[in-house]
C-alpha positions in Angstrom: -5.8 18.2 4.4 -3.8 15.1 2.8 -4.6 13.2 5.7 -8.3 13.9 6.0 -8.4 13.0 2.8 -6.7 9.8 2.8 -8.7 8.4 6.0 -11.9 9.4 4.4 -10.7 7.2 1.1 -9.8 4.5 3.3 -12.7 4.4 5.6 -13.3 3.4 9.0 -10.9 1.2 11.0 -11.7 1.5 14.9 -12.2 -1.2 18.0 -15.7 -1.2 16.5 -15.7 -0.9 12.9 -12.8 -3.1 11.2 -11.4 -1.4 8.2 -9.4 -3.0 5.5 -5.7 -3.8 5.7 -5.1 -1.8 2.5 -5.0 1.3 3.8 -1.9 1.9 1.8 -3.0 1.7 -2.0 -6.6 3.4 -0.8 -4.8 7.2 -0.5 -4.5 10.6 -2.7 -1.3 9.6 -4.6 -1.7 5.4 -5.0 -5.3 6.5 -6.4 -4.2 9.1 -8.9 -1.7 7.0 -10.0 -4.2 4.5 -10.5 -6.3 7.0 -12.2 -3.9 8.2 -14.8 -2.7 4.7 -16.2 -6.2 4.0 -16.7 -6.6 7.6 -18.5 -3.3 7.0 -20.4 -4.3 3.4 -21.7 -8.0 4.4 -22.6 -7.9 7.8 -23.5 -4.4 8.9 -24.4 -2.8 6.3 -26.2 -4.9 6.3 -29.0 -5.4 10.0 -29.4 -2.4 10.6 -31.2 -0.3 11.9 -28.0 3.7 11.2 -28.6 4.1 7.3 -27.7 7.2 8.7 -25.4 5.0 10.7 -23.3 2.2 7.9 -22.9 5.2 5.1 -22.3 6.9 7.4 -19.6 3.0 8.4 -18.1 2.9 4.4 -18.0 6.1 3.9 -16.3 6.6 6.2 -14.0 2.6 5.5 -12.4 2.8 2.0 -12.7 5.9 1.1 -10.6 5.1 3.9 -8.1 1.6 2.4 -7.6 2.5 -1.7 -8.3 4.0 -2.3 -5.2 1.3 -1.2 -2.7 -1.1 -3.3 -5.5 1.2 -6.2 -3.8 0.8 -5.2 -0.3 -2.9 -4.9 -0.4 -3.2 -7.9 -2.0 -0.8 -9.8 -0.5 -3.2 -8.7 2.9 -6.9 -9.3 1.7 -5.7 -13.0 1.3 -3.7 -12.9 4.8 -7.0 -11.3 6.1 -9.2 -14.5 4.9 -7.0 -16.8 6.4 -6.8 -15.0 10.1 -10.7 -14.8 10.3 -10.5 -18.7 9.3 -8.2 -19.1 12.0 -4.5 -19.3 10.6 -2.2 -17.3 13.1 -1.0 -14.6 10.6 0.1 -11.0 10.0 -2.5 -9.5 8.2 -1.1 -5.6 8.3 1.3 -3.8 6.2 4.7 -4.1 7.6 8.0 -2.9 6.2 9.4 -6.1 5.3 6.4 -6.7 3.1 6.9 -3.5 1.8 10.6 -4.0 0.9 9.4 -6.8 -0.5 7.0 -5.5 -3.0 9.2 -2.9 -3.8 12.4 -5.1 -4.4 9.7 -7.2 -6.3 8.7 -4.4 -9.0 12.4 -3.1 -9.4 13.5 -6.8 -10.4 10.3 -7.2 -12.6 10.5 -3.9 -14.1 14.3 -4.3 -15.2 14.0 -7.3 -16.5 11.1 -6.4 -18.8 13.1 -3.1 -19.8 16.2 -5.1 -20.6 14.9 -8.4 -22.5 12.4 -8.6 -25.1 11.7 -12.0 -24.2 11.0 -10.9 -20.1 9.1 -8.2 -21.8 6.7 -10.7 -24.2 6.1 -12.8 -20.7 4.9 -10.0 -18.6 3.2 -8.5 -21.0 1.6 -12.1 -21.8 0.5 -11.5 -17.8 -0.9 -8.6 -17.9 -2.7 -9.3 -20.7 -4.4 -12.1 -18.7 -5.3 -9.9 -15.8 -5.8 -6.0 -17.2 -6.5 -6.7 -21.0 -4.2 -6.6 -23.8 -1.2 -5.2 -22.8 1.7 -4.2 -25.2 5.2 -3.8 -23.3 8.5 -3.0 -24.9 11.8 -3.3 -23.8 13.7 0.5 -23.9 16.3 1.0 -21.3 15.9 4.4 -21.1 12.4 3.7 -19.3 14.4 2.4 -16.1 14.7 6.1 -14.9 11.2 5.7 -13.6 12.8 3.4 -10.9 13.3 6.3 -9.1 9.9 6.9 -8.3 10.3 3.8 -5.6 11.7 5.4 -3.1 8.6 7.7 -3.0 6.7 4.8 -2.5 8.5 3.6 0.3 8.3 7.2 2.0 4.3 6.6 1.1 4.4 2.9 2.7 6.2 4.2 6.0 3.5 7.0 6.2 0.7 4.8 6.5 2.5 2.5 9.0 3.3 5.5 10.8 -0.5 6.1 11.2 -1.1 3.3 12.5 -1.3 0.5 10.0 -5.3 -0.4 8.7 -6.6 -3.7 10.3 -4.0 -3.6 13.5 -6.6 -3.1 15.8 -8.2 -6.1 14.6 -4.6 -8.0 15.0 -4.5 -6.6 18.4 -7.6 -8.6 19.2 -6.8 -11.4 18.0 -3.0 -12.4 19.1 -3.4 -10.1 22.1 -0.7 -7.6 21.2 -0.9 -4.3 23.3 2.3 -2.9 21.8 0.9 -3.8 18.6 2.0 0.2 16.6 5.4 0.1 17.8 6.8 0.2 14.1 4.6 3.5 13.7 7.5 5.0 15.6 10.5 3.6 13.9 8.2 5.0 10.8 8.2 8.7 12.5 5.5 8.5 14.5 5.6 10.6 18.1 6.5 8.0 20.4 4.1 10.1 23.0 1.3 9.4 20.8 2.4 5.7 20.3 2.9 5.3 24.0 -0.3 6.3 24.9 -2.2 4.3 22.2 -0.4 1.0 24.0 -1.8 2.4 27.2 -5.2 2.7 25.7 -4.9 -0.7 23.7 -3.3 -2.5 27.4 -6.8 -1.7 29.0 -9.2 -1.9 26.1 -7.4 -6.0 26.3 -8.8 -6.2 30.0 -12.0 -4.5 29.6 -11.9 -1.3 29.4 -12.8 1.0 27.0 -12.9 1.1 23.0 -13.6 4.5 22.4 -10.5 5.7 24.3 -8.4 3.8 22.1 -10.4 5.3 19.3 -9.3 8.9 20.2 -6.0 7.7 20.6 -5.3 6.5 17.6 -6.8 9.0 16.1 -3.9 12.1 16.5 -1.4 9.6 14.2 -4.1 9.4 11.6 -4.6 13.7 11.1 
């Protein structure tokens, strides 16, 4: 059910209809985390709920969702410069996601540990999302922990076969393109005969079959 629901939020991505690299942020959990800082900041924190609660509701969404923000950003642009013609990775990868995850940690600590970090992000923020108020409590760092579910959540989607490979796989000619989906947990059967499928879509044959065989990782 999870993953019927997640490829119906994150649309089509086949030979013949490119999808999005952001395949990531556009899933059940990114999108209700998404969904409750926006409740939290527009509804909750000004109808007298505890300011622990709300700060902790904050937290805990916001660094679990930030990174894969990063990664599907950090794509969209990639994207614009591979259809102008730069050579580039466009797909989520783990090093990117390592990335954006060592990215929020370092961010998030600092803001938590020094008023003055905290006064510049939220000065950042404030630019992007509104007026943003952050303080620095140390106690808030416990909602660190809620990275490593969002690098379970990044090697899932790799693992299905990462958003906008197929259009990668067109481009640099790459027919063993999904082989991280297996070092993710993929079935290597089901890997191995997407390459197959991918090998003779390069040479002519035909799209659909790669369609159906990419489609068992994305159930």
């Amino acid at each position: 059910m999870y993953g019927r629901i997640w490829r119906f939020l994150a649309g089509p991505d086949s030979p013949t209809r490119r999808g999005l690299p952001i395949a990531e942020l556009l899933a059940p959990l990114p999108l209700l985390a998404l969904a409750v800082l926006a409740i939290n900041d527009r509804v909750l924190k000004g109808s007298g709920a505890p300011a622990w609660l709300t700060g902790k509701l904050s937290d805990f969404a916001g660094v679990f969702v930030f990174p894969l923000v990063v990664t599907a950003a950090l794509d969209l642009v990639l994207l614009v410069f591979a259809r102008l013609g730069a050579p580039v990775d466009f797909t989520l990868r783990r090093w990117k996601l390592a990335f954006s995850i060592g990215f929020t940690a370092i961010v998030f600590a600092a803001m938590k540990l020094s008023p003055a970090a905290a006064h510049v992000v939220a000065g950042v923020l404030s630019r992007v999302v509104g007026p943003t108020h952050v303080v620095a409590d140390l106690t808030d760092l416990i909602a660190l922990v809620v990275l490593a579910g969002t690098w379970l959540h990044g090697r899932r989607a790799i693992a299905r076969g990462a958003h906008g490979r197929l259009e990668l796989v067109q481009r640099r000619q790459l027919p063993n393109a999904f082989a991280d989906a297996v070092t993710c947990g993929a079935d290597p059967a089901k890997v191995g005969r997407l390459h197959e499928e991918v090998s003779v879509w390069l040479n002519g044959g035909q799209a659909d079959r790669v369609a159906a065989a990419l489609d068992p990782l994305r159930r």
